[in-house]
C-alpha positions as CSV (number, residue, x, y, z in Angstrom):
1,X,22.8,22.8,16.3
2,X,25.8,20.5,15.8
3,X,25.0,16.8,16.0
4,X,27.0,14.7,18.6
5,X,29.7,12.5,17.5
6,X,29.0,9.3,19.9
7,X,24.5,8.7,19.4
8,X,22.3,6.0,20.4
9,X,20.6,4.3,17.4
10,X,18.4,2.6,16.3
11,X,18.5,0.3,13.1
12,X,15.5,-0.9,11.7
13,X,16.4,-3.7,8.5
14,X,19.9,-4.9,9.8
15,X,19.9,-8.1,9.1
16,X,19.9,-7.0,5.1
17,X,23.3,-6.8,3.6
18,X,23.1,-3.4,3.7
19,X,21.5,-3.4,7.2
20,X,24.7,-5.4,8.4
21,X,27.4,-3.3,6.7
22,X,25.4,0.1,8.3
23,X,25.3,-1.2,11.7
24,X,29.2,-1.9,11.1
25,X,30.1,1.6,10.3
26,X,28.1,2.6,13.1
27,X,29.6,1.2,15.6
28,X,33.2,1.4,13.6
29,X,32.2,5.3,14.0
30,X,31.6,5.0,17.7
31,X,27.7,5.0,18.1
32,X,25.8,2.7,20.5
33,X,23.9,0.3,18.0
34,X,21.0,-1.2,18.7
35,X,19.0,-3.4,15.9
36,X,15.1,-3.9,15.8
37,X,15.0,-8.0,15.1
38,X,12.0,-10.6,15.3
39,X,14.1,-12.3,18.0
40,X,17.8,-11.3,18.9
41,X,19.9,-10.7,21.7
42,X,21.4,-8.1,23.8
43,X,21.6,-5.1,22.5
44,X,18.7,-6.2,19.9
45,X,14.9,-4.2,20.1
46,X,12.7,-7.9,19.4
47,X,9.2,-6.8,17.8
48,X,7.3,-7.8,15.0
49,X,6.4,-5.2,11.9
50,X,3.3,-4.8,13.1
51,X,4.6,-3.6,16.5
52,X,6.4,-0.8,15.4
53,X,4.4,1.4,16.3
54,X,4.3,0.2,19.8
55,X,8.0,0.5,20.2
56,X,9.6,2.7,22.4
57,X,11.9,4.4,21.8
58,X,12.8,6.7,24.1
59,X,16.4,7.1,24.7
60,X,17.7,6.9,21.3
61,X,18.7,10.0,19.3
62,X,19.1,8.9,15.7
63,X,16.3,6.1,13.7
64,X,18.2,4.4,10.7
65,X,15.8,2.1,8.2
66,X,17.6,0.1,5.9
67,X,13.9,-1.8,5.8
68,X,12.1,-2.5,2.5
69,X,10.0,-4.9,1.2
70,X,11.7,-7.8,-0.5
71,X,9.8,-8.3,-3.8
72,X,8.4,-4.9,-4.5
73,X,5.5,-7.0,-5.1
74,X,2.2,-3.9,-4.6
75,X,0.7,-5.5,-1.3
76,X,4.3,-6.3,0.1
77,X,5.4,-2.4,-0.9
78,X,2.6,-0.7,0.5
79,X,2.9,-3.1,3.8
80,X,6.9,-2.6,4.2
81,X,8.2,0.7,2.0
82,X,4.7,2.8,3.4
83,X,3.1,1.5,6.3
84,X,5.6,-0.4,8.4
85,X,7.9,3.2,8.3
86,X,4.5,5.5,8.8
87,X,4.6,3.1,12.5
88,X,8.4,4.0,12.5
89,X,7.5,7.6,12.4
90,X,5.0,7.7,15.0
91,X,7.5,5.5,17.7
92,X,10.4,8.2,16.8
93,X,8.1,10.7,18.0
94,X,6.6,9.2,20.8
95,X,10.2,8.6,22.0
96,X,11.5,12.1,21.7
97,X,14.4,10.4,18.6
98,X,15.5,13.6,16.8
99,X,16.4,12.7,13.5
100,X,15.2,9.9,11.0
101,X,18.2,8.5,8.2
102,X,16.2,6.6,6.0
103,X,17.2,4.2,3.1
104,X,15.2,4.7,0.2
105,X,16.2,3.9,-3.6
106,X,17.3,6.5,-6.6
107,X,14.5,5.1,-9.0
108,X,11.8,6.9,-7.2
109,X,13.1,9.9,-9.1
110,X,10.5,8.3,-11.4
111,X,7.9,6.2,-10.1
112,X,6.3,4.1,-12.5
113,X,6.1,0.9,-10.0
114,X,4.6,0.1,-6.7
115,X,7.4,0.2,-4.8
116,X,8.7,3.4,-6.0
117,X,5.1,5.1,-5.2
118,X,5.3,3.4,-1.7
119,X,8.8,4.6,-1.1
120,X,8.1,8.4,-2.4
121,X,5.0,8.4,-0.6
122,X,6.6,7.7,3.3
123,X,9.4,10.2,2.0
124,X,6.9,13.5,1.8
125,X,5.5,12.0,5.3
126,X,9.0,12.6,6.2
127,X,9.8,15.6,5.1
128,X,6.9,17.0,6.5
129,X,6.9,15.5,9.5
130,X,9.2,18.2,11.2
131,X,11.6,16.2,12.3
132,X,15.4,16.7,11.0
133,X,15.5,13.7,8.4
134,X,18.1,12.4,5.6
135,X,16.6,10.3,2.7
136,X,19.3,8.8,1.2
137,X,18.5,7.4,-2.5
138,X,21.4,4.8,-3.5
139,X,21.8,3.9,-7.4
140,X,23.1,0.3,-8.1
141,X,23.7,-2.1,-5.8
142,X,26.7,-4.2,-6.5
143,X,24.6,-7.3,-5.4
144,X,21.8,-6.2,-8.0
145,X,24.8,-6.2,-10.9
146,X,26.1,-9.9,-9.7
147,X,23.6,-11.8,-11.1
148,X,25.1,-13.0,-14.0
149,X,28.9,-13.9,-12.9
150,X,28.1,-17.7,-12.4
151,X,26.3,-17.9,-15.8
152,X,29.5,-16.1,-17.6
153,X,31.7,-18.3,-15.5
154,X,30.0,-21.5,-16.9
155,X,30.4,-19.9,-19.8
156,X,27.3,-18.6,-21.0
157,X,26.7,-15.4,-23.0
158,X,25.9,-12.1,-20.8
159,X,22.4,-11.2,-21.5
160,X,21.5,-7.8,-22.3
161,X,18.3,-6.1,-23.4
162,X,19.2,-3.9,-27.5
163,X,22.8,-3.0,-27.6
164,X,23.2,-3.1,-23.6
165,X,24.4,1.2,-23.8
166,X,21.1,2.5,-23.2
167,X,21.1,2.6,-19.5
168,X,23.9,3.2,-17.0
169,X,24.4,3.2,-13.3
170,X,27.3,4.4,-10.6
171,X,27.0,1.4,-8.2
172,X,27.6,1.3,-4.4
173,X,29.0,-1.1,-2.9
174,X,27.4,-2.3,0.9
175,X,29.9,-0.9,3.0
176,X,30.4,2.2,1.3
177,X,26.7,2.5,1.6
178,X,26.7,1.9,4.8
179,X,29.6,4.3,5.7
180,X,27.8,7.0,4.1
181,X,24.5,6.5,6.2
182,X,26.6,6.6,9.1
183,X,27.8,10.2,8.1
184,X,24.3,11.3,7.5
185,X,24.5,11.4,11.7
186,X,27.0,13.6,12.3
187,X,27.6,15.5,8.9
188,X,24.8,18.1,9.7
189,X,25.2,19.6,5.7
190,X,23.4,16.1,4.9
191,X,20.4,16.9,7.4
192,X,17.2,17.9,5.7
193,X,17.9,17.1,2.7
194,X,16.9,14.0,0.0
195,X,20.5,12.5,-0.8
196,X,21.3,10.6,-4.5
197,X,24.8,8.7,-4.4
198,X,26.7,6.4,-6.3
199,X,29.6,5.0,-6.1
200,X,33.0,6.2,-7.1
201,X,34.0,6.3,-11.1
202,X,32.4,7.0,-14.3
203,X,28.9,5.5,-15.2
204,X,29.2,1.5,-16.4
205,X,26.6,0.2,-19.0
206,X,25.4,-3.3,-18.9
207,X,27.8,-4.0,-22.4
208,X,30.9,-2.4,-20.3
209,X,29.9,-4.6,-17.1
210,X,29.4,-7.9,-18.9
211,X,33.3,-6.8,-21.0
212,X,34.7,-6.4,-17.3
213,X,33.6,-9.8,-16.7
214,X,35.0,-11.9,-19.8
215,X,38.2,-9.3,-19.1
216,X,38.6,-10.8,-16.0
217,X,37.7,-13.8,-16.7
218,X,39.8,-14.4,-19.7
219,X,37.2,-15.1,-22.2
220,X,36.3,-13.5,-25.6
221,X,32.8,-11.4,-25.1
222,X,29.8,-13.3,-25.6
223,X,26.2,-11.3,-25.7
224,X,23.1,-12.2,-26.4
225,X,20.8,-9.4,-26.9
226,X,17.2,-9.3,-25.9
227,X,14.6,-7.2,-27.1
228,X,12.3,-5.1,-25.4
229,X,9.3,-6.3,-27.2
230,X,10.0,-10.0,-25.6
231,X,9.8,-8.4,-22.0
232,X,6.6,-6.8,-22.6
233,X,4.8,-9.4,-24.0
234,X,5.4,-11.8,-21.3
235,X,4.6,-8.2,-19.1
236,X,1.0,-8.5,-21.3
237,X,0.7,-12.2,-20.3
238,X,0.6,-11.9,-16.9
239,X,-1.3,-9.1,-16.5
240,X,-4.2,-11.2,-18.5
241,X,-4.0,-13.9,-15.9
242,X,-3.5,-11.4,-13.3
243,X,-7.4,-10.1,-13.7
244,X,-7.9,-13.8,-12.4
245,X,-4.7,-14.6,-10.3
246,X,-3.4,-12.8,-7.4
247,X,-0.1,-14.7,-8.2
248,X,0.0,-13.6,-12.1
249,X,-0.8,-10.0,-10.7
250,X,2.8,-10.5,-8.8
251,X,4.2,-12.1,-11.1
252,X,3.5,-9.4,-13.7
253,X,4.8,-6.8,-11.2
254,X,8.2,-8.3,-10.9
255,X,8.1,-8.5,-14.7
256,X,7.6,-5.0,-14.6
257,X,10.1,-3.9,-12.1
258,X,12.7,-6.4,-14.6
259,X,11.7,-4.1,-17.3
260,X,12.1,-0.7,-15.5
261,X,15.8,-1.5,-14.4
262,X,16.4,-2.9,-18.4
263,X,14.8,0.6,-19.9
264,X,15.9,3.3,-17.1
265,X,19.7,4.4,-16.2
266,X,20.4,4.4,-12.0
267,X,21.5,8.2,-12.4
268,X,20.0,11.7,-11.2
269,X,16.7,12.5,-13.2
270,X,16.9,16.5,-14.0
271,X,13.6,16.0,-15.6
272,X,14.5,16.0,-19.1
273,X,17.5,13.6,-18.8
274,X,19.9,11.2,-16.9
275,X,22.6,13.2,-16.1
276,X,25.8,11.5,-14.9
277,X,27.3,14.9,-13.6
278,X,25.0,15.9,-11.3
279,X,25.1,12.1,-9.9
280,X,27.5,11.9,-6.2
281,X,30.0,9.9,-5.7
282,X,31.0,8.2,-3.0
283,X,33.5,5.7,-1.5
284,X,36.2,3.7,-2.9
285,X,35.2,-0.1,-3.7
286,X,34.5,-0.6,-7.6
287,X,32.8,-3.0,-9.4
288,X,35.7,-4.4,-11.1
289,X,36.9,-5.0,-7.3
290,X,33.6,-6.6,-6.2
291,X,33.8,-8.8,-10.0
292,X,37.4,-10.0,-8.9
293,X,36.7,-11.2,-5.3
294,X,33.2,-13.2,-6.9
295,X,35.6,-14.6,-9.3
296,X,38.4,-15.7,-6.9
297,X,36.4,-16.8,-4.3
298,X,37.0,-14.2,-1.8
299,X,33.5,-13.3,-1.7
300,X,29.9,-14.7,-2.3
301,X,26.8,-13.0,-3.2
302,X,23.4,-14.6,-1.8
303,X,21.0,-13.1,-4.6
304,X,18.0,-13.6,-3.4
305,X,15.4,-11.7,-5.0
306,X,17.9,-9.5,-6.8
307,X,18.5,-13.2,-8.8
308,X,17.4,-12.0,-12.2
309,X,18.9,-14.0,-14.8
């Protein structure tokens, strides 16, 4: 069956960066857009997470999630990444909505955090739900590689954990991301299936990200390597506290997702290794590009939780 080129959708997480920039190619790509929001305006769906499920939907052909939980925090996962999507589910089926495009995340590949078995859990739902679905697992953000331009601007060292080569990424820009979700509507070889991408070029380590910067920037490289060990001790202290502290307990499992992302490449898992190859690209913005504009001015990251350093 070949998927109509003009669709009513729905977006659930738009007011995300990446929410914003899908709902842009959306409606850049000729779909009516409509955006579930707490309170909004025309054209907005206004309901609370725990409404979801109470939505309807009827009318709309396509469901796009951009939602996730903003800490990855285990009660905040389970509540957002899990539950919140499972209500998602059951509205698209109540209102007849024939296909589901959901964001997820490339690390679920291998799920050592809460988040990751939240995400991976809702995606089997998905996939055996019936419904015509496309889970699409981004690698690198370029807002989640930002967090360290001011600090090398005011010319501190860029901090990386051993030599900064052990891990790697392809990272995606917003609106490429977002242009690529839009295609998962009409491109029907992207239906039914689970969806890794990257952005376009070769793999970048942390060293080669932080050597971009001082490149750009003018400077002589400046690293300061952290080990491992130092991660997982203060990992050790807050789960300690965390037996008595249901802030430690989050507090450890940030520490933990910081760790993941220090010790594990953003590329496709064939089981034995990262493999760079088998990793899609997609899009034309670059790093470099995104390091530039920070640099000049042009544009302006609000980190939020993806504020690491």
């Amino acid at each position: 069956m070949k998927a109509p080129k003009s669709q009513n959708v729905v977006v659930f997480g738009a007011t995300g960066t990446i929410g914003q920039a899908t709902v842009r190619a959306l409606r850049s790509d000729g779909h009516t857009v409509a955006t579930v929001v707490r309170s909004g305006r025309d054209g907005d769906v206004q309901a609370d997470v725990a409404e979801y499920g109470q939505l309807d939907l009827s009318g709309y052909d396509t469901v796009v999630s951009c939602l996730a939980s903003r800490t990855g925090a285990p009660d905040d996962a389970w509540r957002i990444d899990h539950d919140a999507h499972q209500d998602i589910l059951a509205a698209t089926f109540k209102g007849g909505v024939q296909h589901f495009v959901l964001l997820s995340a490339l690390c679920v590949q291998k799920p050592k955090l809460a988040f990751q078995r939240a995400k991976l859990a809702f995606e089997g739902t998905l996939q055996a739900s019936g419904l015509t679905y496309s889970i699409v697992r981004p690698t690198a953000f370029f807002k989640s590689l930002s967090g360290q331009v001011r600090r090398v601007q005011e010319g501190k060292p860029f901090l990386i954990f051993g030599d900064g080569q052990g891990t790697a990424c392809k990272p995606i820009s917003d609106h490429d991301l977002g242009r690529y979700l839009s295609l998962c509507l009409t491109d029907t070889r992207l239906h039914n299936k689970v969806l890794p991408i990257g952005g376009p070029g070769a793999p970048i380590s942390p060293r080669a990200q932080g050597e971009m910067l001082f490149d750009l920037l003018g400077l002589e490289p400046n690293f300061r390597s952290v080990p491992i060990w130092v991660m997982d001790g203060i990992i050790g202290s807050l789960r300690i506290g965390g037996s008595v502290s249901a802030r430690l307990r989050a507090k450890a499992e940030l520490a933990r997702i910081g760790r993941y992302y220090a010790t594990e490449s953003m590329l496709v898992w064939d089981g034995v290794r990262y493999d760079a190859a088998a990793t899609p690209s997609f899009g034309c913005d670059t790093l470099q590009e995104h390091y530039r504009a920070m640099i000049t001015g042009e544009t302006t990251v609000d980190l939020g939780d993806h504020a690491v350093f």
